[in-house]
C-alpha positions in Angstrom: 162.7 56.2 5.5 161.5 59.7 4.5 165.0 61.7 3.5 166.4 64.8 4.8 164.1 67.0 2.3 161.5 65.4 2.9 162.0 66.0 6.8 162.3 69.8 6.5 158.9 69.5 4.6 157.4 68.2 7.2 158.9 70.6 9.8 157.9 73.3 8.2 154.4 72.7 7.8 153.6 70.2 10.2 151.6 71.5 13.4 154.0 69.7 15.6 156.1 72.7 17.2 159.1 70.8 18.1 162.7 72.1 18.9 164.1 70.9 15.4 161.7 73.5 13.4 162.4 76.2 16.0 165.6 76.4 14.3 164.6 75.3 11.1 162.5 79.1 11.0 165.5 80.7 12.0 167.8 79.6 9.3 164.7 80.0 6.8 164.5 83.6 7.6 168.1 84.1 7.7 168.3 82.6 4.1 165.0 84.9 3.0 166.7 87.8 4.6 169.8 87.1 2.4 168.4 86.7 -0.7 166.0 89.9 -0.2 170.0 91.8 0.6 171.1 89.8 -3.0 168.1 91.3 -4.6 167.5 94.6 -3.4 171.6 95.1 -4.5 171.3 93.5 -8.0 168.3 96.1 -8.5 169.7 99.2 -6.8 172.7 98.9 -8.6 174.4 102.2 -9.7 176.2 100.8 -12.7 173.6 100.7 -15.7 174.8 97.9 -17.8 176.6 95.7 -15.1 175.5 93.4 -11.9 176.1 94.3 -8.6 179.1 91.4 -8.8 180.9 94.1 -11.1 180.0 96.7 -8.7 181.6 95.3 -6.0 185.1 93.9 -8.3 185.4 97.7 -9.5 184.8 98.6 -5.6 187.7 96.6 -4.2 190.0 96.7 -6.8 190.1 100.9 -6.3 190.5 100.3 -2.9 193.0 97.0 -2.7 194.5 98.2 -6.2 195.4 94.7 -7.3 196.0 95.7 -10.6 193.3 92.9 -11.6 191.6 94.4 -15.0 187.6 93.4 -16.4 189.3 91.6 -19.2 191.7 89.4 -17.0 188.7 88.7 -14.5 186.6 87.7 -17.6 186.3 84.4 -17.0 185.3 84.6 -13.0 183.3 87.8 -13.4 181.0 85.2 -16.1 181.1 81.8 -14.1 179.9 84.1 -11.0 177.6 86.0 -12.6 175.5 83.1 -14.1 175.8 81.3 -10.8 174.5 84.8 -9.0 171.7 85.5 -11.5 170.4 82.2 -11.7 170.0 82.5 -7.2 168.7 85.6 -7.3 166.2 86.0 -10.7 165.0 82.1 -9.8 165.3 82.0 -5.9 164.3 85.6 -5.0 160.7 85.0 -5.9 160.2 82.1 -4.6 161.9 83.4 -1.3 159.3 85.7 -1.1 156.5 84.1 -1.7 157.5 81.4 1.5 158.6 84.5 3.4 154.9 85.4 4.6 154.4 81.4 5.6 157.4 81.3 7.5 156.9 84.3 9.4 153.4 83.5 9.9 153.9 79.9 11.3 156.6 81.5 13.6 154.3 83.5 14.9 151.9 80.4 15.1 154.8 78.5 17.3 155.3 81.3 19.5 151.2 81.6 19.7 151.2 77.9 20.8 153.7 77.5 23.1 152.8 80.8 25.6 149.1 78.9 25.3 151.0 75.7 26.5 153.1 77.4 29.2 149.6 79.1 30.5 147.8 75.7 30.4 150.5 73.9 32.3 150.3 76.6 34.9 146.2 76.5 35.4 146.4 72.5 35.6 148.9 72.5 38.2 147.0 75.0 40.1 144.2 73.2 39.7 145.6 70.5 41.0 147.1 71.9 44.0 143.7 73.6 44.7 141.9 69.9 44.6 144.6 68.5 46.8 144.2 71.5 49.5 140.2 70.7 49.3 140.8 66.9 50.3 143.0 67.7 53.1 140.3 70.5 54.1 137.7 67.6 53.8 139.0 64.9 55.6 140.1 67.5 58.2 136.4 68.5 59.0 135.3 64.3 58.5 138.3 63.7 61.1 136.7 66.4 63.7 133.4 65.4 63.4 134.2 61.8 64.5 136.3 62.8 66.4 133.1 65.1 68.6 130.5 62.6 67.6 132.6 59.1 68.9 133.6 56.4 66.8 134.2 52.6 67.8 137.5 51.8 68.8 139.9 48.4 67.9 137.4 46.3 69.8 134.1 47.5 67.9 133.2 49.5 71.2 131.0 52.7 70.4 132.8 55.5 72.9 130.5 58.2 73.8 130.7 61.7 72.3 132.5 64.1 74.5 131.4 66.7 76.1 131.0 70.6 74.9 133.7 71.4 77.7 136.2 68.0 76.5 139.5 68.6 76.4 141.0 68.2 72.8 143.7 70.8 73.5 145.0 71.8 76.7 142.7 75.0 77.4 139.1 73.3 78.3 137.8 73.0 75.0 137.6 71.6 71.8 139.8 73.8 68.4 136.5 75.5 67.2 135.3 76.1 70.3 137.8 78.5 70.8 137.1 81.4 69.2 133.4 81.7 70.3 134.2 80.3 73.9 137.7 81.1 74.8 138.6 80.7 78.1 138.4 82.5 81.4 141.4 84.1 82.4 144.1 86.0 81.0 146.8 83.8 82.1 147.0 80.1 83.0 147.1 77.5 81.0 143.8 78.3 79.1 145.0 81.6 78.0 148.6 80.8 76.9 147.0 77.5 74.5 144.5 79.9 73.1 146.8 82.4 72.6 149.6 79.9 70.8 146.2 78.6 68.8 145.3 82.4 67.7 148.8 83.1 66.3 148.5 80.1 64.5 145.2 80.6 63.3 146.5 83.9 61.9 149.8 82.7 60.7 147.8 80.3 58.6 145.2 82.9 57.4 148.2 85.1 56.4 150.1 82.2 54.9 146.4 81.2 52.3 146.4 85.3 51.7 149.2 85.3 50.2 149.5 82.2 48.0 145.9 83.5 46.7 147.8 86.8 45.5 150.8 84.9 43.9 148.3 82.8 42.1 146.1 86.2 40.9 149.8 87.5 39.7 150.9 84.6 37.5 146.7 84.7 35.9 147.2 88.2 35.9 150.6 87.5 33.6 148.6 85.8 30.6 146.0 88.2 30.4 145.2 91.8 28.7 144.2 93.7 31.0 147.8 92.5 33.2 149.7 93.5 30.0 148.3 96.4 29.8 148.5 97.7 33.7 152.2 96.5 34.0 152.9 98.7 30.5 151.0 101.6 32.6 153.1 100.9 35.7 156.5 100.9 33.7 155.5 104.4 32.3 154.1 105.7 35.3 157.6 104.9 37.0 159.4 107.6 35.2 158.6 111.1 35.6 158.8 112.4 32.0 156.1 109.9 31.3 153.8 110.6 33.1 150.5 110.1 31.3 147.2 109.6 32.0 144.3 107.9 30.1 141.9 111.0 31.5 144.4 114.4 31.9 146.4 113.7 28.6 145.3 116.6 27.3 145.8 118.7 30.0 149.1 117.4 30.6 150.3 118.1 26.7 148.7 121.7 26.9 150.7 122.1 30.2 154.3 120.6 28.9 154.0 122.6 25.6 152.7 126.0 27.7 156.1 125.4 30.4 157.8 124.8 27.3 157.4 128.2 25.2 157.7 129.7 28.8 160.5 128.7 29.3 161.7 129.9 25.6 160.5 133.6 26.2 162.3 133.9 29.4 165.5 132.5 27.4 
């Protein structure tokens, strides 16, 4: 039964990135950050021969005026010194030296789990994608029996239909419609191709845009994305605006407009 040091150990330099050394970072860089604040004050300490504990007792009693003097605050001032030199002299080093692994297996976690998210999102795509070719499959299997003739329950073979078959109500099989629509504007033929057309483009305009969603969230995880949404957001204001090819121009211009402006003033 490994004990609770021995479980911070192997949160903090274990590969596993779990919620429990999430937080475990957090309070190690908040205890780094307080002993750096406890170091950089015991060294930039105005008083010459003194700590920064006796810098702060003379502070606050001129303020408070407690009438608390150095020789009847003897006896803290010394427990509280030893306790604060031994943290600082023996823990600030060490603090620092684990201050560069923390922050670097932070950085690691943070790494990891975008990588995660990302590879999450490409296997579920994926996955949708493979389900959307099946269907597609068995669709085109399903019409092709259905043109060539399959055997019914009692193992008779039925004869293909005909080119001119109905399989919807205008005279003609679905893919026969758009190279051999039907005569006639109106009717019957012409109102079930044109409910079939709508469709047709409903459906076309339905697979265009789940094909730019899914280019958006790829476009999220790479550098190039990054890097046009950063040129977007300062496009989008008018002080800002910057471009890769004119900057010069456009500096020469601002600073020109700007000692224009001064002269006329």
């Amino acid at each position: 039964m490994p004990t609770l040091y021995q479980r911070w150990l192997f949160a903090l330099f274990s590969d596993r990135f779990n919620y429990f050394k999430a937080h475990f970072y957090w309070y190690i860089f908040l205890a780094l950050a307080l002993g750096s604040v406890l170091f950089l004050l015991e060294r930039s300490n105005p008083l010459s021969n003194s700590t920064w504990l006796d810098s702060v007792f003379h502070v606050t009693s001129g303020l408070c005026e407690t009438g608390l003097t150095v020789d009847n605050f003897s006896a803290f001032r010394l427990s509280s010194q030893v306790v604060v030199i031994l943290a600082v002299q023996l823990g600030s080093p060490v603090m620092m030296s684990v201050m560069p692994l923390c922050i670097r297996r932070w950085c690691i976690m943070v790494k990891h789990s975008a990588k995660e998210r990302a590879r999450a999102m490409m296997e579920r795509e994926r996955e949708r994608e493979a389900e959307r070719a099946e269907d597609a499959a068995s669709e085109i299997e399903r019409e092709k029996e259905r043109q060539r003739g399959g055997e019914d329950d009692n193992g008779v073979v039925s004869s293909p239909p005909s080119p001119y078959e109905t399989s919807r109500p205008g005279g003609a099989s679905r893919y026969e419609y758009m190279s051999h629509p039907p005569d006639g504007e109106g009717g019957r033929g012409g109102e079930s191709y044109a409910e079939w057309q709508r469709e047709r483009m409903h459906e076309i305009a339905m697979a265009r845009r789940w094909h730019k969603e899914r280019e958006r969230e790829r476009d999220l995880w790479t550098i190039s994305g990054m890097v046009r949404r950063i040129r977007a957001s300062v496009s989008s204001f008018p002080s800002l605006s910057i471009s890769v090819s004119g900057t010069e121009s456009h500096l020469l211009a601002s600073s020109s407009s700007i000692q224009l402006q001064s002269v006329q003033s």
